[in-house]
N, C-alpha and C positions, 0 to 999 in steps of 0.2 A: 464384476462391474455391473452399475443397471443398466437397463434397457430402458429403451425413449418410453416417456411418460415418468421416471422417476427419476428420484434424486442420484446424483453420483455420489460415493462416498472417495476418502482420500485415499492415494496411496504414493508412499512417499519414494522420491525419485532417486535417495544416492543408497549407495551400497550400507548392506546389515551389519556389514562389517567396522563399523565406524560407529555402533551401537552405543557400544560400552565401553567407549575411549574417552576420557577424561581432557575434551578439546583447550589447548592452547594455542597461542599463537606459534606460526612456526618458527624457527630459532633466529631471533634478532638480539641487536641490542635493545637494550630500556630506550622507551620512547621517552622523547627529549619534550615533557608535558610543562604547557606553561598556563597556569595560573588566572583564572579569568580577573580581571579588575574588581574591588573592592566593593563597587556597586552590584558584581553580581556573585558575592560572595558564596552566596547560598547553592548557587546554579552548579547542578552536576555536571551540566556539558561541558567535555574535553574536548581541544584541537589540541595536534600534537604532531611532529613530523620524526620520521621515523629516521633513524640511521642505522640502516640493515648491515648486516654483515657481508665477506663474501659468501659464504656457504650459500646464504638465503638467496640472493640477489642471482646466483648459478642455479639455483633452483627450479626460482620461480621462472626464471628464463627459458628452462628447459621445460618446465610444466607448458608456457605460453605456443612453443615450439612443437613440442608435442602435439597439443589440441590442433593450433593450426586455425584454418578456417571454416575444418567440419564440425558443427556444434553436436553431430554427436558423440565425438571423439570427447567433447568439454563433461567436468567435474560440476556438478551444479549441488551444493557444494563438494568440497573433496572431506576430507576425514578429520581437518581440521576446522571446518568449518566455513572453507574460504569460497570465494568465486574468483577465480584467479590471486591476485592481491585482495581483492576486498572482504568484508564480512568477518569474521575470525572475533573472540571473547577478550573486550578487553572490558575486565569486570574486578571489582573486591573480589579478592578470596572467598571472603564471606558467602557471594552466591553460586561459586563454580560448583556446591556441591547441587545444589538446586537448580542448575543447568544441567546437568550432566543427569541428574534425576527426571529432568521434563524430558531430555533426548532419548533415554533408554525404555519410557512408557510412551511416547510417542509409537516406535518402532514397534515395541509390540502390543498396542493397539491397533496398528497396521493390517494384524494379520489374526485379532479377534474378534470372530463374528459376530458374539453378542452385540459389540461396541459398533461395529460396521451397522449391524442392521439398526439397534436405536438409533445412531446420527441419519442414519438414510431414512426412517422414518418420522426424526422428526424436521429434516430437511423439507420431506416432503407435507405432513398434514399441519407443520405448523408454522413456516420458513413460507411454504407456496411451492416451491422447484416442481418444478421446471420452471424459470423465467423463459418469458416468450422472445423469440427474435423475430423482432417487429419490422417489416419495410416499410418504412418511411416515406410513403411516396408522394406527399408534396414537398418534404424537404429535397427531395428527389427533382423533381421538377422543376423546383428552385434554382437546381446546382444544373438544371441541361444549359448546355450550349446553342447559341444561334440555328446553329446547323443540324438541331434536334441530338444529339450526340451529348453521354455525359456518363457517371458512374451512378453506380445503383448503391443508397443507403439501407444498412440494417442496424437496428438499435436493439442490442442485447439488453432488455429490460428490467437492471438489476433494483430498478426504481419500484416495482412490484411488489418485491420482498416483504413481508414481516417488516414493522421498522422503518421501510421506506429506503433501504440502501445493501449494498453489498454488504457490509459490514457484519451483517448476524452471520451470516456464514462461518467465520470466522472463532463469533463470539459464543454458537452453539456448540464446535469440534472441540474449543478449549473449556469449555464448563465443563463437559461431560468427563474429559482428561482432568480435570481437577475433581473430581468428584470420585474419579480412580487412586488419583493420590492420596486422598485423603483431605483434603484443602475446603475448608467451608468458608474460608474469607477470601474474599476477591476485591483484587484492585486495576484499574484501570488509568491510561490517559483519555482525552477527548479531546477533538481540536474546533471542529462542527458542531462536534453532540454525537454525530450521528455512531461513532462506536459507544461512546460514553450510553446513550438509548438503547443499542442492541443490550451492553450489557447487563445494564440495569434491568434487562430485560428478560433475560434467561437467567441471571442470579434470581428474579421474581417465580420462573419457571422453576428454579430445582429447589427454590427455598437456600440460598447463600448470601452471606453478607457481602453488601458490595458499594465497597467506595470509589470514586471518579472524583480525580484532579484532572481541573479545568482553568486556563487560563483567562484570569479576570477578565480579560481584554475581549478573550471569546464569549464569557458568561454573560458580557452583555451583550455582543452580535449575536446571540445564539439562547436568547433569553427561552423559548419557546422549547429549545429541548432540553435546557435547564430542567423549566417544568414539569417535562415529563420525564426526567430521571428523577426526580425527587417524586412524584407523583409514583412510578413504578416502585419508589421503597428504595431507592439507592440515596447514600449521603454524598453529595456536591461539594468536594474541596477546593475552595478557590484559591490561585498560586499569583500572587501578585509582583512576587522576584522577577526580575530578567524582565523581557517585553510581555509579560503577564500573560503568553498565549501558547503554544502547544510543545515548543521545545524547553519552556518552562514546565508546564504540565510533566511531561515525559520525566521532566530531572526529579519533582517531587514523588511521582510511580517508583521511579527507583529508588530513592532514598525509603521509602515507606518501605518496600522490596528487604533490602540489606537490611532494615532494623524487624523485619516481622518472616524473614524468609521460611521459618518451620511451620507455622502458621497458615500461610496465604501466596496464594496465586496470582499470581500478575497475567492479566491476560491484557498483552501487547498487542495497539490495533492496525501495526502496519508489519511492510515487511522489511524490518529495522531491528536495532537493537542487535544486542549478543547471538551466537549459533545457541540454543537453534531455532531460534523466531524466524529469521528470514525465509527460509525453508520451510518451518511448520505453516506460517502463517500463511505460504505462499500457495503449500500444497490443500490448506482447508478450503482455499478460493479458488483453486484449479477447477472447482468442478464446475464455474461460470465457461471455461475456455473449450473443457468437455463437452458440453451443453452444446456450445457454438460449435462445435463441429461437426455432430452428429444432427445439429439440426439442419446446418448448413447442407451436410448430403442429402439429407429429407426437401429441402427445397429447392433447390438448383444441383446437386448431386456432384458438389464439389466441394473445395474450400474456397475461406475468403480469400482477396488478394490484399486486402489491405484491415491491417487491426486499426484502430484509434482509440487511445485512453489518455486520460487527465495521469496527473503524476505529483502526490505533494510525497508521502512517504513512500508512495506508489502500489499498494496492495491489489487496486481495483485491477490496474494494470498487467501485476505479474499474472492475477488471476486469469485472466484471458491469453494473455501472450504464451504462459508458459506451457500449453498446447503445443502450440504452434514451434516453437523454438528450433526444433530439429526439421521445418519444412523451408528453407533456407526460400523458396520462391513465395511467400505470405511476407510481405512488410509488415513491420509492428510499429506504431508510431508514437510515441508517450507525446504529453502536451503538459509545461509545466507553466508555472504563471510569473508573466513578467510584470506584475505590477503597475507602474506607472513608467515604465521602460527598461528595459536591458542599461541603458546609460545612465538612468535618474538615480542608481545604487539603493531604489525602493522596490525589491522584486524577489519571489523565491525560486529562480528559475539556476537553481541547484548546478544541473548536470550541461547546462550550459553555460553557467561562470563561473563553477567551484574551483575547489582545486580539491585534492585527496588531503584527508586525515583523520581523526579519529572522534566520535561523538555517540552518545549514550551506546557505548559497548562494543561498535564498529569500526571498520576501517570504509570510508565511503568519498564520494566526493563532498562537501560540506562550500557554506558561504561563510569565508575568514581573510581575516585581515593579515600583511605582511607580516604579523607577527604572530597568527595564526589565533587568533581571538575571532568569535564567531561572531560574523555580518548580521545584527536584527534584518530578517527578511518580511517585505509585506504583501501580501497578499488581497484582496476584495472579497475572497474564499478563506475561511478560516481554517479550511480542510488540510489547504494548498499551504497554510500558512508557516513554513519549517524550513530550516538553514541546510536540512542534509534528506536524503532520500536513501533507499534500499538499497544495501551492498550489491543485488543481480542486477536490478539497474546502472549502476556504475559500470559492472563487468559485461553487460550486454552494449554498452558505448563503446566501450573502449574495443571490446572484439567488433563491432561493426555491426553486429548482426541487429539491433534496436534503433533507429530514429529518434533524437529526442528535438522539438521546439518550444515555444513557448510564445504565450497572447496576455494582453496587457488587461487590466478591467476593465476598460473601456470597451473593449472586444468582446471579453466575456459576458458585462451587459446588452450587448447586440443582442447574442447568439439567445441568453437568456432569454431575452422578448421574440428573438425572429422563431424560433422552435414551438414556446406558447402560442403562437398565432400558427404557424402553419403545422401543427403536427395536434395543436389542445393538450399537450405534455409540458409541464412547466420544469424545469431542469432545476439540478441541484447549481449551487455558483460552481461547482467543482467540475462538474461534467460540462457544466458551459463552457470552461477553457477547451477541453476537448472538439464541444461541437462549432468554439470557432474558427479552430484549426480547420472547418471544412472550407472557410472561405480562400484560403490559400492552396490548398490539396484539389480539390474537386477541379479545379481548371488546370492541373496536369495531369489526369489520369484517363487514360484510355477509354473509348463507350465500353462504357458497359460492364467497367471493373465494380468488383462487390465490395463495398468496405462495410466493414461491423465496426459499430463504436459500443464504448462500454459503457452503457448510460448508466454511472454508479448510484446516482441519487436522485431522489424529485426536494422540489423546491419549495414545499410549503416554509423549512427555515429560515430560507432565504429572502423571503417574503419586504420583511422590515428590512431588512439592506437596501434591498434596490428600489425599497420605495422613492429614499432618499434621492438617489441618483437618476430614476426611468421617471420619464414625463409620460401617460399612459392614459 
């Protein structure tokens, strides 16, 4: 592991022994898949509800029973891929061999030093790592009470970064893993830009071909990182099926996936999709949560009491949280975006009105209609902008141990303006949901409690959005 002043590298959290197992789902019946409508013919995205078996249904039961309510008794994932019910390969044939090929060179680049010290090195002179954990202290000041009394903010400053986001972290662990495969073409979604930028940006770093599907919709909110993917050498494929934005995107990655899989690498930018992206992707970003905690003893000589992160596919989030997971007294609190309301049926706040089922490769909670057709969700964040979120996010609801709410745009353009004025940090729209989750958090919590947020992005993108909407 490194020590303070550099990068952490990965190492992955479930058993070795689940290496070289060829993951399916565990034994149910055939999910009962229904057919999206004619208009979105094209759209890979599945909802599906499952009719388990007994066997399974006793299973899982006893797995749930098992764990309990000691998270570290919990499977994150277990050997099939799952996080309780969720998570698990629901994928063509076609790619199980090319899943099962990313899960068994993952694990053992785990424990290859060459691989460990290049990612840690170029975590650190090219990435920046160490991001700072910043105190906040007029946003601080903001948030006291009458009575002088209030909690103390820190901003894990993934806005720093290479790139301007969390994201390259992500997108440096899986280049280098394709580049052990053998894989010189790479493909990508983007919802922001902002993974579509890192990648275009280390395929520029190792010399890889690299295409990004982008949802029309986002291509024009997000013209600016357009630019600089095409500018970096990457080709910009616009997806105009479905609501032309990031769950659209995702369906053309895959499909391009299945038709070129010996080929090329898909470097998936959440912690979504088939096993073992959830997990890969969760543990490339772990080293944000690492960070915070060894900084956190370096400054006040404890942990936080309270996590706070944005939540659209949720990467920024698991990256921070999933430190913490097994210290049962750190609240973790995700913030997803409700749009123009929780009631307006215009919102992507996933894990607060989904319901479970199945969508690009997973079992998760998802936004779908009584017939299990998926809800276009909207967003002011194009980040945020996705009908389903990360399998461990589902299973950290449902076990109790994760907080999830959600803030409307309106909210998020506050927080956007009130942080640039008092902190001179202009926030991604994505992180804004998060930092406006303080206005409801901050007047319940005890003096003097520490919360870290996960400031995933800065906002020069975001720029031409809220011109629209902020009078300034």
């Amino acid at each position: 592991m490194a020590t303070s002043g550099t990068a952490s590298t990965f190492r992955p959290s479930v058993s070795a022994s689940s290496r070289l197992t060829h993951l399916r789902s565990p034994p149910s019946k055939v999910p009962l898949f229904t057919p999206l409508p004619s208009s979105r013919s094209r759209s890979f995205s599945v909802s599906c509800t499952i009719a388990k078996d007994p066997t399974f249904l006793m299973a899982e039961a006893e797995n749930t029973k098992t764990a309990g309510s000691d998270p570290t008794l919990w499977k994150r994932p277990d050997s099939f891929g799952r996080f309780g019910k969720f998570g698990g390969k629901y994928v063509p044939e076609t790619l199980m061999h090319a899943l099962s090929e990313l899960e068994t060179a993952f694990y053992s680049l785990a424990t290859d030093d060459d691989f460990q010290r290049e990612l840690a090195g170029i975590l650190k002179d090219y990435v920046g790592r160490e991001s700072p954990l910043y105190f906040a202290e007029r946003l601080t000041e903001h948030y006291r009470r009458e009575n002088g009394e209030g909690p103390l903010i820190y901003l894990k400053r993934e806005d720093l970064n290479h790139t301007g986001a969390h994201k390259i972290n992500n997108a440096v662990a899986q280049a280098l893993l394709a580049k052990r495969l053998g894989k010189k073409r790479i493909i990508a979604e983007t919802g922001a830009g902002q993974h579509g930028v890192a990648t275009a940006t280390v395929c520029a770093r190792f010399g890889l071909q690299c295409i990004i599907y982008m949802g029309a919709q986002d291509m024009e909110r997000q013209a600016l990182n357009v630019f600089r993917m095409r500018l970096l050498g990457a080709e910009v494929r616009g997806v105009h099926s479905g609501t032309a934005t990031l769950k659209d995107a995702t369906s053309e990655a895959i499909r391009d996936w299945v038709t070129n899989v010996e080929t090329t690498h898909y470097i998936l930018g959440s912690v979504a999709g088939p096993h073992p992206y959830p997990m890969m992707v969760r543990d490339f970003h772990a080293v944000i949560g690492k960070e915070t905690r060894r900084q956190a003893m370096e400054k006040w000589g404890g942990k936080p009491d309270v996590l706070v992160a944005c939540v659209g596919g949720g990467s920024n989030a698991m990256g921070l949280f999933h430190e913490f997971v097994d210290d049962t007294e750190v609240r973790m609190i995700g913030v997803e975006a409700a749009g123009f309301g929780l009631d307006s049926g215009k919102h992507a706040a996933t894990l607060t009105k989904g319901d479970v089922g199945v969508l690009h490769g997973a079992m998760s909670y998802l936004l779908q209609d009584d017939d299990g057709q998926i809800i276009e969700p909207h967003s002011i964040s194009a980040g945020l902008d996705y009908p389903g979120v990360g399998p461990e996010h589902s299973f950290l609801k449902d076990m109790g141990r994760a907080e999830y709410y959600s803030v409307t745009d309106e909210e998020a353009l506050e927080a956007f303006k009130r942080v640039s004025r008092l902190e001179g940090i202009i926030p991604a729209l994505e992180t804004s949901h998060a930092l406006a989750h303080l206005e409801k958090l901050c007047p319940t919590l005890p003096d003097g409690a520490r919360v870290v947020l996960n400031f995933s992005g800065r906002g020069d993108k975001d720029v031409q959005t809220a011109i629209k909407y902020l009078e300034v």
